[in-house]
Each structure stands twice: as C-alpha cells, then as structure tokens.
C-alpha positions as CSV (number, residue, x, y, z in Angstrom):
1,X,10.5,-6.1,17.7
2,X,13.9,-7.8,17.7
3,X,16.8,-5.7,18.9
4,X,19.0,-4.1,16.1
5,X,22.6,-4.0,16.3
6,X,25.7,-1.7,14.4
7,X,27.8,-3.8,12.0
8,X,31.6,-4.2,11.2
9,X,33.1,-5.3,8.4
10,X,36.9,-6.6,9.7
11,X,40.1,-7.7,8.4
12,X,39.8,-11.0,10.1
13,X,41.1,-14.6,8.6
14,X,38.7,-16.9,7.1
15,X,35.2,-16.4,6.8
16,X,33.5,-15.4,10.1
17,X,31.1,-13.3,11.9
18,X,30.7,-12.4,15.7
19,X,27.4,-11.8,17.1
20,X,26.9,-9.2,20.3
21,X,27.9,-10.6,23.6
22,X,24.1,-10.3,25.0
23,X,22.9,-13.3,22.3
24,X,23.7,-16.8,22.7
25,X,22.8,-19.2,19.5
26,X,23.2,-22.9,19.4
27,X,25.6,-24.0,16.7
28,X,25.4,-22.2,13.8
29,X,27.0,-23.2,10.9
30,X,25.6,-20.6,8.0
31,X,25.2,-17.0,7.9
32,X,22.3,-15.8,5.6
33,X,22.4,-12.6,3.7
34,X,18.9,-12.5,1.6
35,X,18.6,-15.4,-0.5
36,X,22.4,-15.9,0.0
37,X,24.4,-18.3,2.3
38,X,27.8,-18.9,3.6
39,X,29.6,-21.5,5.6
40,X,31.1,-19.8,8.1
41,X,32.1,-19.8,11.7
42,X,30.2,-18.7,14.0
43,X,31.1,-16.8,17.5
44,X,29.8,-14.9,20.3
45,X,31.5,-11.7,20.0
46,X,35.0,-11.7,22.2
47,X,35.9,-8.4,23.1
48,X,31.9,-8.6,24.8
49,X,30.3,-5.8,22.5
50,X,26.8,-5.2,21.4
51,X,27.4,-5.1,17.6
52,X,28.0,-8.1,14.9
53,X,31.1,-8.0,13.0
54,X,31.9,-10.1,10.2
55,X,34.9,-11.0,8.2
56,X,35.9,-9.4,4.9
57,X,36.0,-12.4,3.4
58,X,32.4,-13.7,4.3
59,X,30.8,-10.2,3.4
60,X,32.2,-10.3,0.1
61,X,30.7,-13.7,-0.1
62,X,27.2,-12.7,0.5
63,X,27.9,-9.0,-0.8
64,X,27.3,-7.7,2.2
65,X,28.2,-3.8,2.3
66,X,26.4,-1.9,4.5
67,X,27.6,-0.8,7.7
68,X,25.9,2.4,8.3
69,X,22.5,0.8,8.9
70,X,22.2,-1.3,12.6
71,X,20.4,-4.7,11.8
72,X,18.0,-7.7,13.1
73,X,19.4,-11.3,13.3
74,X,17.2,-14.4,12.8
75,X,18.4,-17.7,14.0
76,X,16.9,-20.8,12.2
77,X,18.5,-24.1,13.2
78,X,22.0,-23.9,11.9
79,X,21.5,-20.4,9.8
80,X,22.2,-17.3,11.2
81,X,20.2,-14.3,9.0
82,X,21.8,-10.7,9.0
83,X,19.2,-8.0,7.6
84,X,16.6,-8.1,6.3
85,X,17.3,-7.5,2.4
86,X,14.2,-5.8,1.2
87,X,13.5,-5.8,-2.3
88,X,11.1,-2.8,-3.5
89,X,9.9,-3.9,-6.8
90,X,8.6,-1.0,-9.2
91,X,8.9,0.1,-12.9
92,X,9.0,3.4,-14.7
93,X,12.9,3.7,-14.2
94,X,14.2,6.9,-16.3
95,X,18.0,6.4,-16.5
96,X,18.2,9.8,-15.0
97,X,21.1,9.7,-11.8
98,X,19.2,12.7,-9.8
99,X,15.3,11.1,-10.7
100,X,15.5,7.2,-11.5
101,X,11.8,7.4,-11.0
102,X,10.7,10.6,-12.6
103,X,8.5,12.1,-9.8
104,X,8.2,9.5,-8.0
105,X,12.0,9.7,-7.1
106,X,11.0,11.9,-3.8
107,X,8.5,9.7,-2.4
108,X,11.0,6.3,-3.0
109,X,14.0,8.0,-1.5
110,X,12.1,9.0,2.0
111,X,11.0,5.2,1.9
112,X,14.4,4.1,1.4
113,X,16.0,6.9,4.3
114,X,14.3,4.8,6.9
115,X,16.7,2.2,7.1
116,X,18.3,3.2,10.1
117,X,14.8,3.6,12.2
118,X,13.6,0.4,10.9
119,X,16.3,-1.8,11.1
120,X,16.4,-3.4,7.5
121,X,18.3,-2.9,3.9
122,X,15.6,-1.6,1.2
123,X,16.4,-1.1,-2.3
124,X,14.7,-0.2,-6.0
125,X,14.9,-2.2,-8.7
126,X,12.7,-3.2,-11.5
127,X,12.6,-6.6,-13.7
128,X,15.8,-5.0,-15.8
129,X,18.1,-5.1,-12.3
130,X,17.8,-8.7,-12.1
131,X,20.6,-11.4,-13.0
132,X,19.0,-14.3,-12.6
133,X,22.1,-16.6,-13.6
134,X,23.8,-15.4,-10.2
135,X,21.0,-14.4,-8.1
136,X,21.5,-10.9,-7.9
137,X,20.1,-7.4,-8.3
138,X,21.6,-4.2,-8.9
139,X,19.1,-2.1,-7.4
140,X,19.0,1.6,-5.9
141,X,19.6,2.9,-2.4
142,X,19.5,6.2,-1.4
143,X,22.2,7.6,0.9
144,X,23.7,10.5,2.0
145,X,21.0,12.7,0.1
146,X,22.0,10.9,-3.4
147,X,20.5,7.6,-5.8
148,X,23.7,5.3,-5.7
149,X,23.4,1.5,-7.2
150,X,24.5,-1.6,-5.2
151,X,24.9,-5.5,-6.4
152,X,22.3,-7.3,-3.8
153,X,21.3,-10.8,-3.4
154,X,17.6,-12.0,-3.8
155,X,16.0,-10.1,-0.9
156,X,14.4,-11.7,2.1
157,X,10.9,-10.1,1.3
158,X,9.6,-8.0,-1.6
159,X,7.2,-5.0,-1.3
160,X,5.3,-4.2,-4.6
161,X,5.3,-0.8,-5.6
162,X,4.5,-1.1,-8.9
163,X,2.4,2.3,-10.3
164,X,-0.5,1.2,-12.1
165,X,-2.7,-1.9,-13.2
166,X,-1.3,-1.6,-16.7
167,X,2.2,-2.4,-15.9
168,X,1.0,-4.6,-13.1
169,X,-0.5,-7.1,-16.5
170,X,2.4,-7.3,-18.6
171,X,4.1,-10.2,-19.1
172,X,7.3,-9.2,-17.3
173,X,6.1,-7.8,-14.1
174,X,4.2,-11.1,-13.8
175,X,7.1,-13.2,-14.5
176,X,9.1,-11.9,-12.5
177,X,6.6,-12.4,-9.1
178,X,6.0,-16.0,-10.1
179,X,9.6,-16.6,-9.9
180,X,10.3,-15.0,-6.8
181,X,7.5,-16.5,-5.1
182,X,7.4,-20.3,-6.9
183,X,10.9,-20.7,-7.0
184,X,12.3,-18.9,-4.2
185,X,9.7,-18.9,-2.3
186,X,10.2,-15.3,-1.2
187,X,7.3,-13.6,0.4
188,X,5.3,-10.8,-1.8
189,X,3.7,-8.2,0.1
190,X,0.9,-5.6,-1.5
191,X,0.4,-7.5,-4.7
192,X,-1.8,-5.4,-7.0
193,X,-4.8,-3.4,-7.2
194,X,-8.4,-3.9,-5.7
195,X,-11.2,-4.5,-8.2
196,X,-14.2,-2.5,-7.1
197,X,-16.4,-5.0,-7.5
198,X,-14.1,-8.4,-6.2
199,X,-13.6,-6.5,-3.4
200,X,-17.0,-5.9,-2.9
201,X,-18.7,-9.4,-3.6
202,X,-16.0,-10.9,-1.2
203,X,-16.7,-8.6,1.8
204,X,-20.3,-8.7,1.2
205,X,-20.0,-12.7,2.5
206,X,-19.3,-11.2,5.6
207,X,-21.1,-10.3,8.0
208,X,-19.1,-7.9,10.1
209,X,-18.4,-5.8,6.8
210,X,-21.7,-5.7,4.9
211,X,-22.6,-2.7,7.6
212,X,-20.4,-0.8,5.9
213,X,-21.0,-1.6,2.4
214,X,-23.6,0.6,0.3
215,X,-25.8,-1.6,-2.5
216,X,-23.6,-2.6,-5.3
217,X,-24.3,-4.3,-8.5
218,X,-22.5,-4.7,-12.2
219,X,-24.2,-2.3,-14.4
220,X,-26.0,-5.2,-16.3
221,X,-29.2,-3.3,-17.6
222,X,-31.2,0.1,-17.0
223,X,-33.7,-1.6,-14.2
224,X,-30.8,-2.1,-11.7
225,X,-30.6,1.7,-12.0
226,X,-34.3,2.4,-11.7
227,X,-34.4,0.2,-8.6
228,X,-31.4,1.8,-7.1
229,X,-33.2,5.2,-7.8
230,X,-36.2,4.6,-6.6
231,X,-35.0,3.6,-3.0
232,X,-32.2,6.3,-3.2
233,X,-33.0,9.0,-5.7
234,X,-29.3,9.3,-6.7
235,X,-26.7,6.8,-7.5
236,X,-23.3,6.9,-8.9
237,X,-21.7,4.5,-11.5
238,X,-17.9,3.9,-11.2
239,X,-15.6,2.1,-13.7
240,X,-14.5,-1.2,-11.8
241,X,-10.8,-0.4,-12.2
242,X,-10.8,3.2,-11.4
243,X,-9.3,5.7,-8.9
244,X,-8.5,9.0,-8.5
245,X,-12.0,9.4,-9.1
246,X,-12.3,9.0,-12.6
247,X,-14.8,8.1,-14.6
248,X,-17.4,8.8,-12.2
249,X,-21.1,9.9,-13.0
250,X,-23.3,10.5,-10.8
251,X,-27.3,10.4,-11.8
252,X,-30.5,11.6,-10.0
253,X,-33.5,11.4,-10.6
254,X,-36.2,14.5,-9.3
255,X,-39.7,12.7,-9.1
256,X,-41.4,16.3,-9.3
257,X,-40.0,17.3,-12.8
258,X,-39.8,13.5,-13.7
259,X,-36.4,14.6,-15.0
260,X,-33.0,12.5,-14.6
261,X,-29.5,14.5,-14.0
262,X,-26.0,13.3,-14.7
263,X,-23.0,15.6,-13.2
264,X,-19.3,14.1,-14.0
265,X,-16.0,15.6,-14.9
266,X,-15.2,15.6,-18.6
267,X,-11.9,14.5,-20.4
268,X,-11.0,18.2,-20.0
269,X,-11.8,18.0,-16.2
270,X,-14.6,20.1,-16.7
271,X,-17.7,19.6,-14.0
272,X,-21.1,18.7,-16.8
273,X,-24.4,18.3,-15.6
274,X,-26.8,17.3,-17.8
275,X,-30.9,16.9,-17.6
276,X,-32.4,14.1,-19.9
277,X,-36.3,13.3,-19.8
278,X,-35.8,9.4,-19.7
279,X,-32.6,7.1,-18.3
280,X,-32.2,5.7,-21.6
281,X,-31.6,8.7,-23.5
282,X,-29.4,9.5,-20.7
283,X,-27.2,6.4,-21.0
284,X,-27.3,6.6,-24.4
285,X,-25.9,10.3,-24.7
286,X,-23.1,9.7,-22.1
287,X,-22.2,6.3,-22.0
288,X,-22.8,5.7,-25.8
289,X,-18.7,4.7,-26.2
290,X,-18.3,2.9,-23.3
291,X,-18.4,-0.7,-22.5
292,X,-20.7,-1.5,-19.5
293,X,-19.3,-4.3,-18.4
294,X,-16.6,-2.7,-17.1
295,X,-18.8,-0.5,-14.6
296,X,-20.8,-0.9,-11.4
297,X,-23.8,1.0,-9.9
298,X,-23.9,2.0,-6.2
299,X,-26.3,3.5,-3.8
300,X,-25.9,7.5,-3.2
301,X,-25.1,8.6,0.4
302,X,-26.6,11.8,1.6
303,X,-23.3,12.7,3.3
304,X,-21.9,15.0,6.0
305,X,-21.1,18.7,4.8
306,X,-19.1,21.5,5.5
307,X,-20.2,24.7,4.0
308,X,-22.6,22.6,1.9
309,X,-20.3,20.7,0.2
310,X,-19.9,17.1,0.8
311,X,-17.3,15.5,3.0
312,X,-15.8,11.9,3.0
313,X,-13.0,10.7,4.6
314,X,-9.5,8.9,3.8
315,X,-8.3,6.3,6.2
316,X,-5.3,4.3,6.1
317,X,-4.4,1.5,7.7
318,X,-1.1,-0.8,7.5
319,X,0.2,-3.3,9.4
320,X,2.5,-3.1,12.3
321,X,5.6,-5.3,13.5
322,X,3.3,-7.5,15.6
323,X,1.1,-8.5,12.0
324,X,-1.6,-6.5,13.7
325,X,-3.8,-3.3,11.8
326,X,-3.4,0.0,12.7
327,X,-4.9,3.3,11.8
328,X,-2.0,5.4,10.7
329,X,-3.7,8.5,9.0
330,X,-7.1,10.0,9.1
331,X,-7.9,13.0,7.2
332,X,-11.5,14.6,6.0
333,X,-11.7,15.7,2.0
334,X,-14.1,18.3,1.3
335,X,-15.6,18.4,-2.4
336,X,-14.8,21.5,-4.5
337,X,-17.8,23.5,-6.3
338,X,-20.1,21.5,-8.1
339,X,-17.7,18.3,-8.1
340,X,-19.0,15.1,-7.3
341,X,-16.1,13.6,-5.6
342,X,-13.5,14.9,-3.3
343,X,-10.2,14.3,-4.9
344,X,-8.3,17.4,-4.7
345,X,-7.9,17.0,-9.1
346,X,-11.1,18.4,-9.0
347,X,-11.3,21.2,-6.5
348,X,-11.6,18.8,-3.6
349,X,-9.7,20.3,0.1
350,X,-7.8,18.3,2.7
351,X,-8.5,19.4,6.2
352,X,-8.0,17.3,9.5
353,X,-11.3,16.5,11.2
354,X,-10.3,19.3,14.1
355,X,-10.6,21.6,11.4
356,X,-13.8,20.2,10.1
357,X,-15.8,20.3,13.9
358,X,-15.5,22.4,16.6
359,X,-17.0,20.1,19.3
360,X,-14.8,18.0,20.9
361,X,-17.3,14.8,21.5
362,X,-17.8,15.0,17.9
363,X,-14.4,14.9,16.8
364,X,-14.0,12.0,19.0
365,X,-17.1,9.9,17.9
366,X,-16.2,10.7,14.2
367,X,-13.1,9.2,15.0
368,X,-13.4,6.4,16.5
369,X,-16.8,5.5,14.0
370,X,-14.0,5.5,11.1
371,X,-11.4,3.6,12.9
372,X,-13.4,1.0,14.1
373,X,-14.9,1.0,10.5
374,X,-11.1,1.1,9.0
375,X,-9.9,-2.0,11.1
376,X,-12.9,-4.2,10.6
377,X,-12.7,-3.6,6.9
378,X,-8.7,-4.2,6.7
379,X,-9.5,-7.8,8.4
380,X,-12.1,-8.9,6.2
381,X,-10.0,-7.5,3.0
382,X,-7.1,-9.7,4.1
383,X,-8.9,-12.6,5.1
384,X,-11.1,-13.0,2.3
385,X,-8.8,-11.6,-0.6
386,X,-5.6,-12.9,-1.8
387,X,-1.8,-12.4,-0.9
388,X,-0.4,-10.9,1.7
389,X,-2.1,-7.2,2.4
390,X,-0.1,-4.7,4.4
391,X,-1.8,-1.7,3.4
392,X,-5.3,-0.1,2.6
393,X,-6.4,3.5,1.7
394,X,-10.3,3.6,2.4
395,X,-12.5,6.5,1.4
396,X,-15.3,6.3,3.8
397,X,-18.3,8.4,4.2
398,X,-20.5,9.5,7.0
399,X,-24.1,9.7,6.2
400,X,-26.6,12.7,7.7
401,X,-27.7,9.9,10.6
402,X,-23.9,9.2,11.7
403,X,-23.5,5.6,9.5
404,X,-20.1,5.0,8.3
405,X,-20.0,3.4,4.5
406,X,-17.0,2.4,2.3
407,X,-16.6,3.7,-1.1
408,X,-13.5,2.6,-2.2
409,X,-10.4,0.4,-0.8
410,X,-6.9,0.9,-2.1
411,X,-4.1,-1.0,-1.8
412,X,-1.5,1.4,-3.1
413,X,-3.6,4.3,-1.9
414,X,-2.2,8.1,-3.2
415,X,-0.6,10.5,-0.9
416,X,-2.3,13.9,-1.6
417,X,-3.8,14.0,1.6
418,X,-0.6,14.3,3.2
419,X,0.6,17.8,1.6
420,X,-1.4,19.3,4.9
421,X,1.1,20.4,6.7
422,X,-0.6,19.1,10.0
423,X,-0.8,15.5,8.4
424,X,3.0,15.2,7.6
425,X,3.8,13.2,11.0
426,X,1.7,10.7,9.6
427,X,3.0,10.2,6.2
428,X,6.2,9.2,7.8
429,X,4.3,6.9,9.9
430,X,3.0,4.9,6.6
431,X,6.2,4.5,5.2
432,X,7.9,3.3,8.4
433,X,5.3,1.0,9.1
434,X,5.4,-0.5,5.5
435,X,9.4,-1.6,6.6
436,X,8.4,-2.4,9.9
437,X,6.5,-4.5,8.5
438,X,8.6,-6.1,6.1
439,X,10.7,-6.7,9.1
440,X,8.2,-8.6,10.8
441,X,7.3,-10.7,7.3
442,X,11.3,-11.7,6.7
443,X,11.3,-13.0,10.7
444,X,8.2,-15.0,9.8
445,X,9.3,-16.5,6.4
446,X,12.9,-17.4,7.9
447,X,11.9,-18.9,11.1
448,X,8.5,-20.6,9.9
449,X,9.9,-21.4,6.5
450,X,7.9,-19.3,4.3
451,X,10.7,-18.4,2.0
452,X,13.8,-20.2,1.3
453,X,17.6,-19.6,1.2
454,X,19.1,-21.0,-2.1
C-alpha cells in the first residue's frame, strides 16, 4: 500500500499543489481529482514537509474539500491523482437527514467512517445525485457522527451497493453503470447478484471447484428428483434467485414407508412438513403456483451437528490491497427446531466454531478445510464469472465424513452473522477491506489506464 499523506488547502496565488518533500515526480503538468483535471503547477513541497498542500484556487477547480482525511497520490505521466474519490452507488434514499437509507443508514455510515484508516474519499449517492451536464455528484458523507452532502466529481472507482436484484434490473440503475463504465471508463466493482445456477454451471467447468460442488440440475421434470433421491434419499429445491433462505423445500423420500416428505417455511414463516404417498402429488400440492423454471434441485448433505441440529458455515472472503483473497470472517450457523436452513429468520444461531468444538485439532482442521475451500472458490468465481468481484459470502457445509460443499455464493452477502459479539472485529475487517480495495482498483485503473480522466 502506497503511503497516505494530510492535506492543506492554502491561500496561495495561482493554481498549485505541493507534494511531501520524501516524493520526487518527473514533470507533472495536471493534478487529478476523480474524473476531474486541472492544469496546474506542480512542486515538491518547500518548507520539506510530509503533507500535500494545494492552492485555493486549484481545489475549488476540482472541488476538492476534504482535509480531514490523509490521502494516496498516483503519478501517471504528466497527471498527478490526489484521492481516491470513491463512488458508493445504492438506491432506497428516504429524504430523511438522520436515515437517508432507512436501516441501512448504520451499516453505510461505518463504511463511510473509514476514510481515515483507508486512505480514500467514499460517498453515497444514487442515480438522482448525478448531474451529468457537469460531471458531478452530490452524494453523502458521513462526518463527525452526522449524514452531510458534498458536490463531488465522477469518482475514481465505484463500489455497487445496490440492495436487491429488483432494483439492480431497472432501467436506471443499468443506465447509469453503462455510462460510467462505457463512457468514462470508470472501474465497477461487485456488480450484481450470483444466479444459483450460472454460478454453478461455470464453476462446474473447473476442476479445482467441482470438489466442492454438490449435484445440481434445473428442475426440468420429476425424474431428475427421483434420481437425485435415489442416490441421496433427500434433496432440496431452491429458487435460482433466492437468499436468505427463502423458498426452500426440502423433500425425502423413506424407502420403508415408501412415503415422500416436504419440510419448508410457509409465507407466515411457519416450519410445514408434509407426507404425500407419490412425488407427483407432492409437487402438485406445493409447487402447484410456481413456475419451475425458476428453480434447481440439489443433492442433500448429511451435515455436521450440534445438539442434533444441523450446522453449516458462512465464510467471507474479499479482496485485499495487493488484488489477492482473503478470509475475513468465519462463523458456524446452527439450524433452529425443525428448520431446514440456518438463517437466523428462522430460529437459526450464530456461534464461532470455538464455541461449536471443544478440541483444539478440530477447530483447527475445520478451519483450515473451509478456508482453503473459501479461497479456491473465490478464484474460480472471479475467473470464470463477470466483472470485477471483490467480495463473496459462501455458506459451506461439512458433511458427517469431513467433505466441505458449497451451497450458496453471495456477492453482497448479509451481515447477521456479525451481531455476535465475538465476531464484531471482523465486521470491521469486511468493510475496510472493501476500501482497501477500492484503493488498490483506482491505482490500477490510473496507472494501467483502466479508467479515464475527462
């Protein structure tokens, strides 16, 4: 990581900006703030101090204002960069001062309190922020424990934040990222959500994830069920743009009774199981008003269990400041009563894996199984799915014989796991790493020409 440095905004004539003493550029010419450039002279800092100070005159220029945070410079050719300006694209903005996001407000303005430790300038803003006739935003920063709005230029990078797959289609959301990236050129980081089954046809091509990977098909017809049954005795069907565990059934079949079993969680998040003497009257009683198409069938696991209830296991990985993956959180989910997954919506309990095994060796093979599974995963995700992937959420089993699997990957994965207290540490570590990150990506794009200045 590149050293960061305190800024100063001076009264001094004409447009100009020292850089610390320690640096030494050839000539520069331009200084960069986001997508936003000024001619400007260029000077290694007189008075031999560590910090960068710029003239009033230049940071009105680029609308530079932020002197509380210290920052990276990028030299390319003739440009100098001062930030990075990171754009935090998301919607469902209220129009209330204290809660621009409604409950999401908390979770944006930790993100945003990082500046300091990460060495960059993030902001909020949705497609309603922009002016497009003069390249600006007028996005949301968080300081001094209040939601304040600033005028920025186009960012250097943009991390997508946006809340659901719904808002993710509409027309706007999607104009505005074709812009950014077709016509600025600015790199997009986390664009949208995994598709069950994409994500698992494209990882099943290789062959240091299909270890991981339990059998999968589209739900096409009743004999893909049958054959799944018949070598696993349960399966589960999932819709193929679901999480949070919705929409999950899971169906057995007990060869002695010659009965079949569906358990899932009603509309009314009630647990259901019910027995049916054939799989078609099954799938006709509960999937009667559902389209099919939409859904996939996967293999059951006979999992690991504490107190005879299932556990699995939520991993997350992001990338660090030197584009490498790292394991930042890994915490064990315990099913609730009679509930077929683990999400804590349904009874489901967060415990850390010391809490879950007594043994030392074991906590230590559990965890290194699940981060070796984590980072292979994250590697094949990013090499064989598209845009640029900075974060994963996996839920990942362990089988009775020690096997790791992968249910589900998530690229904006949900945070419940980190209301235990002993995983707190680690929830900071996400969000720092997602800047950190961003850091890294704006160094890349300015000095390998990935984006653009306009």
């Amino acid at each position: 990581m590149k050293n960061v440095y305190p800024v100063e905004i001076a009264k001094l004539q004409n447009d100009i900006l020292f850089y610390p003493s320690e640096l030494e550029f050839a000539a520069i010419e331009i200084v960069c703030f986001g997508q936003h450039s000024c001619p400007a002279a260029v000077k290694q800092n007189p008075a031999n101090a560590q910090k960068i100070v710029l003239s009033e005159s230049l940071a009105n220029s680029l609308r530079f204002t932020e002197t509380n945070t210290p920052l990276h410079l990028f030299a390319d050719k003739n440009r100098l960069h001062i930030g990075p300006l990171v754009g935090i694209f998301s919607s469902g903005f209220t129009g209330f001062h204290n809660k621009p996001l409604g409950e999401r407000s908390h979770f944006f303005s930790q993100l945003l309190s990082l500046n300091t430790e990460t060495g960059c300038i993030p902001f909020v803003f949705g497609e309603q922020h922009i002016n497009w006739d003069d390249e600006t935003i007028h996005g949301f920063i968080y300081e001094e424990n209040e939601w304040k709005m600033n005028d920025f230029p186009l960012p250097n990078v943009i991390y997508d934040r946006l809340p659901n797959r719904r808002t993710e289609n509409q027309s706007g959301p999607k104009e505005v990222k074709r812009k950014f990236q077709k016509l600025y050129r600015i790199p997009w980081y986390n664009p949208g959500f995994f598709n069950k089954w994409d994500v698992y046809e494209r990882l099943s091509d290789d062959e240091k994830a299909l270890p991981y990977l339990p059998e999968t098909y589209p739900l096409s017809s009743f004999s893909t069920i049958e054959h799944l049954l018949s070598n696993y005795r349960q399966v589960f069907i999932k819709p193929v743009h679901g999480s949070l565990g919705l929409g999950i059934h899971q169906i057995l079949y007990d060869k002695h009774e010659h009965m079949y079993y569906c358990r899932y969680t009603n509309e009314k998040e009630e647990t259901k199981l019910q027995r049916f003497s054939s799989l078609e009257a099954l799938m006709n009683h509960v999937f009667r008003n559902r389209p099919l198409e939409n859904l996939i069938v996967q293999q059951g696991i006979p999992l690991m269990r504490s107190e005879k209830r299932p556990v699995d296991f939520r991993v997350h990985t992001n990338k660090n400041n030197q584009d490498e993956w790292q394991v930042t959180a890994i915490a064990a989910k315990v099913a609730g009563s009679g509930s077929i997954t683990t999400h804590v919506k349904n009874g489901g309990v967060i415990k850390t894996i010391q809490e879950l095994f007594e043994d030392h060796q074991t906590i230590l093979e559990i965890e290194q199984k699940l981060t070796k599974a984590a980072l292979t995963l994250s590697e094949s995700i990013e090499n064989h799915l598209d845009g640029i992937i900075a974060e994963i959420g996996f839920d990942l089993g362990v089988d009775k014989h020690g096997r790791v699997w992968m249910f589900e990957a998530n690229s904006k994965p949900g945070r419940s796991i980190f209301s235990h207290p002993e995983l707190q540490e680690f929830e900071l570590l996400t969000r720092k790493m997602s800047l950190d990150y961003a850091v890294y990506l704006a160094g890349q794009s300015i000095t390998h020409a990935i984006g653009g200045i306009k």
